[in-house]
N, C-alpha and C positions, 0 to 999 in steps of 0.2 A: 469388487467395486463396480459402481455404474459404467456403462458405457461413457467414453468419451464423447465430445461436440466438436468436432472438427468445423472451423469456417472455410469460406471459400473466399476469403478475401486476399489480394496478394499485397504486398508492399510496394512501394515505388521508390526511388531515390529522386533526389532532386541537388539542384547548384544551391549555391548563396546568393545566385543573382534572383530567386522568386518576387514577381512582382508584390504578393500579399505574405505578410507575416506568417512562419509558419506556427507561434504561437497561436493565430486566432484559428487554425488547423489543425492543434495539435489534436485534440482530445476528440474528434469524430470517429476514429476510427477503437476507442474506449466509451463513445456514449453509449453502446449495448453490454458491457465491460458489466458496471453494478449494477444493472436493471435487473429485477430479479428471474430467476435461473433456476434450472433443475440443481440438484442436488452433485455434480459432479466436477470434476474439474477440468477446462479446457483446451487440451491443445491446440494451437492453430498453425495449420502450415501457409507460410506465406511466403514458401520457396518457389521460384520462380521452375518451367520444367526442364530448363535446364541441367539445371541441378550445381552451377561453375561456383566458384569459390570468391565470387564477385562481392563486395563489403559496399552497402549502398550510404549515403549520407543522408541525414535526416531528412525525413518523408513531410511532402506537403501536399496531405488532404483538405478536400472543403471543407468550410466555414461549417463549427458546431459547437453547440456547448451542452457541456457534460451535465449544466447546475440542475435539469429537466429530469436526466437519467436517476441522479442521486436522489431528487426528492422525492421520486415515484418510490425509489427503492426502500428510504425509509420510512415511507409513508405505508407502505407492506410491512414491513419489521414491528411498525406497531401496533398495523392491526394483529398479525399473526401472533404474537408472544405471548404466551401468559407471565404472571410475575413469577418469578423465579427466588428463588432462595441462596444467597449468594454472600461471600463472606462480607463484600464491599455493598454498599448503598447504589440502587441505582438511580440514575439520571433521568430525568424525563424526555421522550423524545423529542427530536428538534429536528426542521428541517436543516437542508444542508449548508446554507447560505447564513452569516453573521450578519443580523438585521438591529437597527436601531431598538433601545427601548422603549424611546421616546422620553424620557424623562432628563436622557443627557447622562445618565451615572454610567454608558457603558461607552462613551465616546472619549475617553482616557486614551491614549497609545500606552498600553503596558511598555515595560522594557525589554529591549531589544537584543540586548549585550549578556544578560544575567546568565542564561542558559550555555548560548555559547562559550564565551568566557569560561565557563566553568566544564565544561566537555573538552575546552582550548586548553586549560590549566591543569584537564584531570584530578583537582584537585580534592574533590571528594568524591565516593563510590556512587556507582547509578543510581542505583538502587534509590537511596537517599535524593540522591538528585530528581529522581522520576516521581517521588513520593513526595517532594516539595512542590515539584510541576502541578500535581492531582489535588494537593491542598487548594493553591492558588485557581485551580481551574472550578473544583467545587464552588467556589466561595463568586466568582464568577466566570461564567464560562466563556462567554465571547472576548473578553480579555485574556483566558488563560491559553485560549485556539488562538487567537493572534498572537500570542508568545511563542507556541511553538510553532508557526508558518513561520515567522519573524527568523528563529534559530533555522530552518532551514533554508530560508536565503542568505542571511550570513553566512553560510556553511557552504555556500557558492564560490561565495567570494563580491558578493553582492553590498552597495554599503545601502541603498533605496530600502524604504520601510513598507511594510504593508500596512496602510490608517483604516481603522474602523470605517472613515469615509469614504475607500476606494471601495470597502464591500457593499457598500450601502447602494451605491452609485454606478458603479461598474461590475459588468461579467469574469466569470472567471480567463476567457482569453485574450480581455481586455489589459487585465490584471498583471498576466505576464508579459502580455505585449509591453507594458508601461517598467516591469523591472529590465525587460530586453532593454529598452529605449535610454533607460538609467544606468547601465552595466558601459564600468569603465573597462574593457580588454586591453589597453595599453602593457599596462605591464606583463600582460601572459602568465602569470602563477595568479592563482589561489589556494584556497587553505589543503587541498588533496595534493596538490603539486610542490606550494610555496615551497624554498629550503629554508635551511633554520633550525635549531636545534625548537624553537620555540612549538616547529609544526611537524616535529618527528614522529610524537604520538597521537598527531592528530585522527589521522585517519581511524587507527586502534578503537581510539575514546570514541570517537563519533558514530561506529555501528556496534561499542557497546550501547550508546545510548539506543539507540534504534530497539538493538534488542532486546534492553529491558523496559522500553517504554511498551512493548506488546506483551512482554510477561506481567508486566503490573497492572497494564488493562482488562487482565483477560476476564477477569470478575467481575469487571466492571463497565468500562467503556466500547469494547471491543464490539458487542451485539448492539450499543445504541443507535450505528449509523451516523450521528455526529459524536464527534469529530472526524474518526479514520476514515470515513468517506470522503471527505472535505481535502483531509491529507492527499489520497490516494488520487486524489483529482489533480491535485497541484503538482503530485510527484510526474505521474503521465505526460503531464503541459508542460514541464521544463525536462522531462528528457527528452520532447522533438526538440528539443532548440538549438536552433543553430552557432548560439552562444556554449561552446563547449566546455565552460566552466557549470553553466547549469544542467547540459547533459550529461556530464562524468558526476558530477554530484549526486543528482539527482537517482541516476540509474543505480549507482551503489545504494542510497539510502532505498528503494525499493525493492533492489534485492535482497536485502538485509530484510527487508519488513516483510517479503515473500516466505522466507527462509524462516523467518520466526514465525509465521501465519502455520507455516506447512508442521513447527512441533507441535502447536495448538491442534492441526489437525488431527494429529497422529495420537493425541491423547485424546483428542474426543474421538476416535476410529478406538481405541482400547477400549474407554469406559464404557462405548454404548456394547461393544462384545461380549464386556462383564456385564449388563446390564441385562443384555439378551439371557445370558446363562442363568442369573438369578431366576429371569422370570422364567423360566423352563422350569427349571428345579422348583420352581414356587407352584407351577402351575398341574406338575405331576403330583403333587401330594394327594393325599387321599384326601377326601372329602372332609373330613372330621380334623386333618393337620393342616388343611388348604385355611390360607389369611386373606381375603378377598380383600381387606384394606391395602393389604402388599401389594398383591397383582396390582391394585388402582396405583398406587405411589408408584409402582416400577413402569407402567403402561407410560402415565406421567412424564417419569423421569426420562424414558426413552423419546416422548415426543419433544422434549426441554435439546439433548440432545441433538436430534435429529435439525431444530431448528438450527442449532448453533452453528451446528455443521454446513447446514446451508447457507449462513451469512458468510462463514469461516472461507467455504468453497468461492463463493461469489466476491469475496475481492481476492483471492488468488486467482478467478480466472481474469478479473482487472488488470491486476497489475503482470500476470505472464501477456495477454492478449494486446496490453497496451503498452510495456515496457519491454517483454523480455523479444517479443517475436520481431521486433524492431531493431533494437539494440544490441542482440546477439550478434548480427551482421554489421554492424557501425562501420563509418570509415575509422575510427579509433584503435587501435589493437587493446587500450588499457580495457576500453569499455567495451569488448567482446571476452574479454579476458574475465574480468565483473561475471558477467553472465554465463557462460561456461562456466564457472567453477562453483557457483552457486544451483545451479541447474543437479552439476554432480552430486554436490551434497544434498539436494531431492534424494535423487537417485537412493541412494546412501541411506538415509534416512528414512524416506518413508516408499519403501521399494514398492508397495501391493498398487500402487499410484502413479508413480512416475518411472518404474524402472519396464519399464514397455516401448516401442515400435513408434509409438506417438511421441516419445520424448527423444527415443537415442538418437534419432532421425538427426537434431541439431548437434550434438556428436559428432557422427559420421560425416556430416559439412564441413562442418568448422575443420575436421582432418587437413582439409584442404588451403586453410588457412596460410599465407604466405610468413606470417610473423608467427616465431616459435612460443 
């Protein structure tokens, strides 16, 4: 595997008393997160040299916004790709931001509850559920992205909506500043917490959904840059929040989406191997058995690859660099909890990548953890 990119950036903790929002601060320290990247994945240590087993509370860097980073980023993804051959239809790109059509046919509020509701109820398989989402989202897309941003602030515990208006008009850490600003915390549960037999399987149902919403896109939306961009932006901004119903939320739904990113990995880390070998084998034959159309279609098929891998790579170094290097330390014990055990199953799963010096390091910390 490539070398790793280590940053030199450290984290900071901060109080609840910050004079400026740390929404409109979350996402600076992930605006270089999906700007595009070499081909590897990032650890970053942003252990202080200490080394103490000290748990910081969400961090309040300067004023940025990510919406710059994402549109550059897939504004590369479309030049670089060629079309691909793919079971699902592709989309055409877009940038990152849900803009008017002008015509008024996209300024509907979809609904808000469908999705939830039915991840809440369990009541039918993901699968189906995820492939209902991609009907609706084909048919239009900037309704069917504000359906699913919509389920993940309900999933907060959030009752405020996201309106086609707020994206038209406002930035992304305006955006959460304004569900901060709406977020009733009185009662203290939401739907990870709530009790209730109602919210027993919540948690379950909810990073199923996460996780076959990545295995149903992988054909498909996963290389376009919108939407999961847009996602991965919004997951980063609500987990600085100081509101800890959108931090615990938030940080499980992206490790969940790391963890499914990293099997995606792992199979495109298999295919291009098989790919490689083919074209060996292809390429020793004798002159008279050699298929110079093969070598072209496998040369091809490895550069198809290699692309994929690097978008694949480039929002897991997103969401580790922006969610997990932060959040692993939490004051939270749940939401360090989150993060170490998802980390493990890296490990676990795709060892020739994560099972190194640059990942166990957050292991060997967390030892030190006071909460068992």
């Amino acid at each position: 595997m490539p070398t790793l990119w280590s940053p030199s950036t450290q984290h900071h903790g901060s109080s609840s008393g910050s004079e400026s929002s740390p929404l409109q601060k979350s996402v600076r320290r992930a605006q270089m997160a999906l700007s595009p990247c070499s081909s590897s994945i990032l650890p970053c240590d942003d252990r202080d040299s200490q080394g103490t087993a000290e748990w910081d509370s969400p961090s309040t860097n300067e004023d940025s916004d990510f919406e710059d980073s994402l549109r550059r980023n897939v504004k590369k993804r479309a030049a670089k790709q060629p079309p691909k051959a793919v079971p699902a239809a592709k989309h055409r790109k877009k940038q990152s931001r849900i803009v008017s059509s002008g015509n008024g046919k996209n300024e509907s509020v979809p609904s808000t509850n469908y999705l939830f509701d039915a991840v809440k109820a369990a009541r039918s398989c993901m699968q189906s559920l995820v492939d209902e989402w991609l009907d609706n989202y084909k048919q239009d897309e900037n309704a069917g992205f504000l359906e699913l941003i919509n389920f993940f602030i309900r999933a907060c515990g959030c009752k405020s909506t996201v309106t086609p208006e707020m994206f038209k008009t406002m930035s992304n850490s305006e955006i959460i500043q304004h569900l901060t600003e709406e977020f009733n915390e009185d009662s203290g549960d939401y739907p990870l917490t709530a009790p209730g037999p109602s919210w027993k399987k919540f948690q379950g149902s909810f990073c199923e959904f996460v996780k076959t919403l990545v295995y149903q896109c992988q054909y498909s939306l996963l290389y376009d840059g919108f939407p999961m961009d847009d996602l991965i932006s919004l997951l980063i901004g609500l987990s600085d929040s100081q509101v800890r119903a959108f931090r615990h939320t938030s940080t499980l739904a992206a490790m969940k989406l790391m963890t499914s990113l990293v099997k995606v990995a792992l199979q495109l880390s298999l295919h291009k191997d098989n790919n490689q070998r083919q074209y060996e084998a292809e390429r020793n034959k004798g002159p008279e058995q050699r298929a110079p159309e093969r070598l072209e279609s496998l040369l091809e098929k490895r550069k198809e690859f290699q692309e994929n891998q690097e978008d694949i790579e480039g929002m897991m170094n997103a969401i580790f660099r922006g969610v997990f290097v932060h959040r692993y330390r939490d004051i939270l014990p749940e939401i360090r909890a989150i993060c170490i055990e998802e980390i493990g199953y890296w490990m676990q799963s795709y060892s020739t990548s994560f099972l190194n010096d640059s990942y166990l390091k957050y292991i060997g910390w967390t030892l030190h953890d006071k909460h068992k």
